[in-house]
BARO-338065 format. One record per residue: residue in one letter; x, y, z of N, C-alpha, C in turn. Coordinates in steps of 0.2 Angstrom, whole numbers, plus 5000, padded with zeros to 4 digits. Example, Ala and Ser with C-alpha at 12.3 -4.5 7.8 and 13.67 -1.06 7.14 Angstrom:
BEGIN
a506649725039506249785039506649845039s506449895035506849955036506450005039
***
This chain:
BEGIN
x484550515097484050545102484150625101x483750665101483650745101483750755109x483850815108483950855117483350875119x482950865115481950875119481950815122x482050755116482150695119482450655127x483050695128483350685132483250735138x482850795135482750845141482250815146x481650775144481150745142481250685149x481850645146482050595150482250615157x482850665156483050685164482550725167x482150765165481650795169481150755172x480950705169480650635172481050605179x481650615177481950565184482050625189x482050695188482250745192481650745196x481050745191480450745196480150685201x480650655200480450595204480650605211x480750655214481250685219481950665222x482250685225482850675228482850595231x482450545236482250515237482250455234x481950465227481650395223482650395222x482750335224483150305221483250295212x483650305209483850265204484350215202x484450175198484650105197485350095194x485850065197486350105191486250075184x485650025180485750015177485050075172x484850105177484350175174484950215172x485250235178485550285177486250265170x486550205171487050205165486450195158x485950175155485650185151485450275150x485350305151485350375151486050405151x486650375156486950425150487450405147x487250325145487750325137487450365135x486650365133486150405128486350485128x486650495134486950575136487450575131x487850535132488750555130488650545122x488350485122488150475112487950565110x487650585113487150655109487850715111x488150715118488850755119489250745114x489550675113489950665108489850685102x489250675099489050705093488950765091x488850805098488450875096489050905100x489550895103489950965106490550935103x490750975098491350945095492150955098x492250995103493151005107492850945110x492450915113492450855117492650795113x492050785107492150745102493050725100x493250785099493950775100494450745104x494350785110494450745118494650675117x494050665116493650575116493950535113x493950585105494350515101495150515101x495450575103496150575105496350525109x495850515115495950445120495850385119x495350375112495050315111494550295115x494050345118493450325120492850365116x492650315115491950325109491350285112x490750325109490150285112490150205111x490350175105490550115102490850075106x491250115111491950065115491550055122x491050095124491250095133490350065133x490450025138489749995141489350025148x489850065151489650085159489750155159x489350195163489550255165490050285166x490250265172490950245175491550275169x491250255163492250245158491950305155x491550335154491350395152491850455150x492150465147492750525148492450595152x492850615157492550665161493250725157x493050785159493450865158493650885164x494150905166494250945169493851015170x493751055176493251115177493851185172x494551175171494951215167494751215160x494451125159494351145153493651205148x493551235153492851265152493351335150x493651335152494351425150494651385144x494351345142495051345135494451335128x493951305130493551275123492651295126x492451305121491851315120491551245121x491151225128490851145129490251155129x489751155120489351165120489051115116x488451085117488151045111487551075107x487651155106487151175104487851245101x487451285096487751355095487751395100x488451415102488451435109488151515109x488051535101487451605104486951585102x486451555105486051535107485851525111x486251515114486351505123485551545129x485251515130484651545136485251595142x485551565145486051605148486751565147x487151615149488051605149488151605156x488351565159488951565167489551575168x489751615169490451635168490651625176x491551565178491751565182492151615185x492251585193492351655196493151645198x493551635195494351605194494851675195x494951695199495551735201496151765201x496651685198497251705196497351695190x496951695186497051685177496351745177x496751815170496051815168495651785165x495651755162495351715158494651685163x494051685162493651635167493251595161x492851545165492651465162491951515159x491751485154490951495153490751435151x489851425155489651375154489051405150x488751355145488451385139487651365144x487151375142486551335143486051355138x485751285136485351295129484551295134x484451295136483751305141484051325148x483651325151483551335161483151305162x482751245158482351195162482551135167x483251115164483351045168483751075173x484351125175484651165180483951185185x483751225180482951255188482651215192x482651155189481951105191482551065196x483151045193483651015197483651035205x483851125205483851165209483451165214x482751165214482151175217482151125220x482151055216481851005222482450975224x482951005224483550985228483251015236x483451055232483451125240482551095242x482151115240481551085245481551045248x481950985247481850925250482350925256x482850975255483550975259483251045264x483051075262482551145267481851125270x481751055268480951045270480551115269x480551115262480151175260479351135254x478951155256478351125251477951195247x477551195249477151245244477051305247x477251305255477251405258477851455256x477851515255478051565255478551595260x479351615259479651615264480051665263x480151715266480551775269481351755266x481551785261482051765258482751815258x483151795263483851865264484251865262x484751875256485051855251485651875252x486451865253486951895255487351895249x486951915243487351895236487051965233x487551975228487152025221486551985217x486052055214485652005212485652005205x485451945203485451935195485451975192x485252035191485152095188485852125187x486252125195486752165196487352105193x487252035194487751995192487351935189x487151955180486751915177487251855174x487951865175488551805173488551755179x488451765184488451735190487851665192x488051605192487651535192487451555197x487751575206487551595213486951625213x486951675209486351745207485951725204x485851675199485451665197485251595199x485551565206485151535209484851555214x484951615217484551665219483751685219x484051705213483451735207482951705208x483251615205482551565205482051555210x482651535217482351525224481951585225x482051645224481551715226480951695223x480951685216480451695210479951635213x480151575214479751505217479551495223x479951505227479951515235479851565239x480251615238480151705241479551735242x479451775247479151835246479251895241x478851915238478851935230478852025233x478852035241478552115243479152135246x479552095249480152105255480752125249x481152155252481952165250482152105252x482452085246482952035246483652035245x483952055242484752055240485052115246x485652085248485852125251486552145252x486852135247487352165242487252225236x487352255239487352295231488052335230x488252355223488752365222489252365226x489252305226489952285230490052305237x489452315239489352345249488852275251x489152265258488452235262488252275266x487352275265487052325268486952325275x487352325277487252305286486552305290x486352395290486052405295485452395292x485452385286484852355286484552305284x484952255282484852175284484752175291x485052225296484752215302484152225305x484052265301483152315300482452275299x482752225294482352185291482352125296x483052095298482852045302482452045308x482652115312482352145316481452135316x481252175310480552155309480352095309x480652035306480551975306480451935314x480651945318480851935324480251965327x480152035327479552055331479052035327x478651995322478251955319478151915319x478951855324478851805325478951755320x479051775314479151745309479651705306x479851635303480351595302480751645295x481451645294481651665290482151635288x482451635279482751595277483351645274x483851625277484651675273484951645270x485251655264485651645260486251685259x486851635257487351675257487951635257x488551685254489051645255489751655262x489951625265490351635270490751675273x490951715270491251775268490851815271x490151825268489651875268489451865276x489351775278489051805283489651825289x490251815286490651835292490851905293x490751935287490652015288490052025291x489252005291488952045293488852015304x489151965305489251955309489951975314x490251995312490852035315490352115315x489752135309489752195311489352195320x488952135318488552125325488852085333x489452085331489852075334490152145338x490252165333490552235335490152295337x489652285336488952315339488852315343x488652235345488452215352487752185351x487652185343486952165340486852075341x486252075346485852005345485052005342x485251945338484651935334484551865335x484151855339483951795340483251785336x483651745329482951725324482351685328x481651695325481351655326481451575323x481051525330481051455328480851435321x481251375320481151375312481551415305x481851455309482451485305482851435300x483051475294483451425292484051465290x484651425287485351465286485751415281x485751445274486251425269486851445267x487251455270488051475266488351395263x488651475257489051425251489651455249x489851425245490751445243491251455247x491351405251492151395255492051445260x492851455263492951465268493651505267x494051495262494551545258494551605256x494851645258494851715258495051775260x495051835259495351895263495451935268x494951905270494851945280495151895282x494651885287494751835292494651785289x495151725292494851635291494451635296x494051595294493551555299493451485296x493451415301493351385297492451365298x492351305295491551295296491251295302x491751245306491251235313491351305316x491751365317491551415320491251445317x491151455309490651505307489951485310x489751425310489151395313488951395318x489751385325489451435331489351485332x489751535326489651605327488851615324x488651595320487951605316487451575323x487551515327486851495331486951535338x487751595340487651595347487551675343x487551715340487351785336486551785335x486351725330485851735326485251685327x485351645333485051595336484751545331x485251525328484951475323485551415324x484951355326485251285329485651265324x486351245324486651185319486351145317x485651135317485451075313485251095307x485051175307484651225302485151265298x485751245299486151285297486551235291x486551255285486651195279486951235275x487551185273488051205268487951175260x487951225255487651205249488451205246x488651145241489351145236488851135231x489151185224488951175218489751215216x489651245207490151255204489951275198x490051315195489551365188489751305181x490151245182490051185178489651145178x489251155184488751105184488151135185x487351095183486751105183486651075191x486851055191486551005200486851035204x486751045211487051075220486950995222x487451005228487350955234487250995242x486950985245486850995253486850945257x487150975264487350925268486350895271x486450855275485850815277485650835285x485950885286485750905296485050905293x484650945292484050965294483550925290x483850865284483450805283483350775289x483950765291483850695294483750725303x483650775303483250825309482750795310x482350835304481650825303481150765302x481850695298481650655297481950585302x482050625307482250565311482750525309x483150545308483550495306484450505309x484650455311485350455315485950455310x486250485307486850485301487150515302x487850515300488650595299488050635295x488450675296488450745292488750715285x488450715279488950725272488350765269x488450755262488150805258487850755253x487350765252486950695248486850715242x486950655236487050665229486050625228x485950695223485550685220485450615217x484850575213484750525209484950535201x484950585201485250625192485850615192x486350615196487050635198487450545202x488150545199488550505202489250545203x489450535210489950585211490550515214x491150515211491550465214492250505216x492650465221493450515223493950485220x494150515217494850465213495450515217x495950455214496650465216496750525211x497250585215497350635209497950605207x498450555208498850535203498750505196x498450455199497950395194497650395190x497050435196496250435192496050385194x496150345198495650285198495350315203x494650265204494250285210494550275217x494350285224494650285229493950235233x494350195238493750165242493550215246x492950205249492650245255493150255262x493250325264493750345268494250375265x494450355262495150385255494950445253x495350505256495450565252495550575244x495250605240495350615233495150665230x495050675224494950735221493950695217x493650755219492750745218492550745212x492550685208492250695200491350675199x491050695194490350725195490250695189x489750635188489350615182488550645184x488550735179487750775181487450775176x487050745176486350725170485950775169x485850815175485850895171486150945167x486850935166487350945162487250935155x486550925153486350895144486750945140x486651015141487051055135487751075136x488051045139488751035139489050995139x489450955145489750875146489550885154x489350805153489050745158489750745165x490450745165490950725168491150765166x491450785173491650845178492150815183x492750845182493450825187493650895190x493150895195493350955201494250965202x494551035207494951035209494751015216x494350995220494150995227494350945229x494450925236494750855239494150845244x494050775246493350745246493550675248x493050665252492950605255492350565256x492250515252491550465252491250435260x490650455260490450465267489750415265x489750325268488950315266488850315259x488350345257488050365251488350435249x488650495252488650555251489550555251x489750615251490350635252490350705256x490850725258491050785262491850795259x491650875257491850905254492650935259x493450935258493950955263494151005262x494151025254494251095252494951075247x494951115245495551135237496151115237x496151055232496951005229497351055231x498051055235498651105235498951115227x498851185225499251215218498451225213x497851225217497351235214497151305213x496651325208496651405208496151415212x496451485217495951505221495351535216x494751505218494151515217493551505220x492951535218492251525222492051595224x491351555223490751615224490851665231x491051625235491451645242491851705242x492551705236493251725239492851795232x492351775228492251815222491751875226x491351865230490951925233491451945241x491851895242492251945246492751975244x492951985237493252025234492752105235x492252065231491852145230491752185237x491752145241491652175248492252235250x492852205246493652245251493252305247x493252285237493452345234492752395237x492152355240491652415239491852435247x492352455249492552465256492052415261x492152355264491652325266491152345270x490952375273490152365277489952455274x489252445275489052515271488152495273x487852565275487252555281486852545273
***
């Protein structure tokens, strides 16, 4: 099978939306066919595989599929195409090694399309245009960055194409005039959507904090932060970030949505508050797995899977992932919730990292806040 062929396949079931169910016997028929074409076309895996004695010949279920470690992206080229050749390169944002992970991608078709109709369905977004406030660097300023250029996409397909969007620039957040902006938005009565990672918003709310600044968004606001909660300033953890975010910025916790991805993967997960808002529906809070995507909790001793309730380490079967490997064994610790999981935060001895702890770096060195 070719990688059109297979491009082909999974973009079929991505567009099927978050909702259509797939089958585990859909899903395990797609990606033997994934790993057979991995196997054969990315050769440090190929390796990997037959060091262990798993080969496509041997396994009949997903499940046995050999997964990689997220480190192993810092040691080996995990590419099933020439890695210059690459549409884009994602470079991880890892701390205490220099070394960081690059993820190779031979298009931006099945990553974009993953993207978009995750978040529309998790944002109840359809075909309007929305006010887009970005607490990140943009693509331009951080073209290595998978955040940025998840940015980028949501601007280009969903954003307003006239407004200021990024509001990071060289390593400052723009205070007073993300406040300028919001400000306008508010006296126009208009819904606005912010993005951002945690960090970013806890500096711009400490500065409104320290102000005395209330911004009470319009109804229908929305608010995405992403990349933990580890970091340099202050700790905060989620549930206060989130009361600080709806009693500052009047934006209810149900509109307030946490996005987990990783620059090894094509696919994100979001929590379900403003799903199951909008949709009526009585549920915990977890983070809902795509129909492209199987996420299981293993034991970090083992490896074996974990029942439901059982803390473990998050491993990721993402069918997005076609131009490099299907299974992924996160450093995160994780709990099966229902159908989704929720995410606890970083194995003890793991490398501090994340989109989070990487733009509140930039933050100290650009001296933080900056009008």
């Amino acid at each position: 099978m070719t990688s059109s062929d297979l491009d082909t396949q999974i973009l079929s079931i991505i567009n099927q939306g978050v909702d259509q169910p797939l089958s585990d016997s859909e899903f395990n028929k797609i990606a033997l066919e994934l790993f057979e074409y991995q196997f054969t076309h990315n050769l440090p895996y190929q390796k990997y595989c037959k060091n262990l004695d798993i080969t496509p010949s041997k396994i009949s279920h997903w499940s046995k599929i050999l997964f990689v470690p997220t480190s192993t992206f810092k040691e080996a080229v995990l590419s099933t195409f020439p890695s210059s050749k690459a549409k884009k390169v994602f470079y991880t944002s890892g701390t205490t090694l220099k070394k960081s992970g690059r993820h190779y991608l031979e298009n931006l078709m099945l990553y974009e399309e993953a993207l978009l109709t995750n978040f529309k369905s998790h944002f109840k977004i359809k075909s309007e245009r929305w006010p887009l406030l970005v607490l990140t660097p943009s693509p331009l300023e951080a073209p290595h960055s998978s955040l940025s250029h998840m940015m980028g996409c949501l601007q280009r397909e969903i954003g307003y194409s006239k407004t200021q969007t990024y509001f990071i620039q060289k390593g400052q957040l723009l205070i007073h005039l993300l406040r300028k902006k919001l400000k306008q938005f508010i006296s126009q009565k208009e819904p606005v959507l912010i993005l951002g990672t945690a960090f970013s918003f806890v500096h711009f709310l400490d500065a409104c904090a320290q102000q005395k600044w209330g911004l009470k968004l319009p109804i229908g606001s929305r608010v995405m932060e992403t990349g933990g909660f580890k970091g340099k300033s202050r700790e905060l953890s989620k549930e206060n970030l989130y009361k600080e975010i709806q009693n500052i910025l009047g934006v209810p916790l149900t509109h307030i949505i946490n996005e987990y991805g990783m620059t090894e993967m094509g696919s994100q997960f979001y929590d379900n508050t403003l799903k199951n808002r909008i949709e009526k529906k009585r549920m915990p809070v977890y983070k809902n797995i795509p129909p492209w995507v199987r996420t299981r909790i293993l034991n970090p001793l083992t490896l074996e899977e974990e029942p439901p309730g059982k803390v473990g380490l998050l491993q990721h079967y993402d069918l997005a992932n076609r131009s490099s490997v299907m299974g992924i064994l996160t450093e995160d610790l994780g709990v099966k919730i229902k159908d989704g999981f929720e995410i606890l935060g970083r194995a003890p001895l793991a490398e501090a990292r994340g989109c989070s702890l990487n733009i509140e770096q930039q933050l100290i060195l650009g001296k933080n806040l900056h009008s």
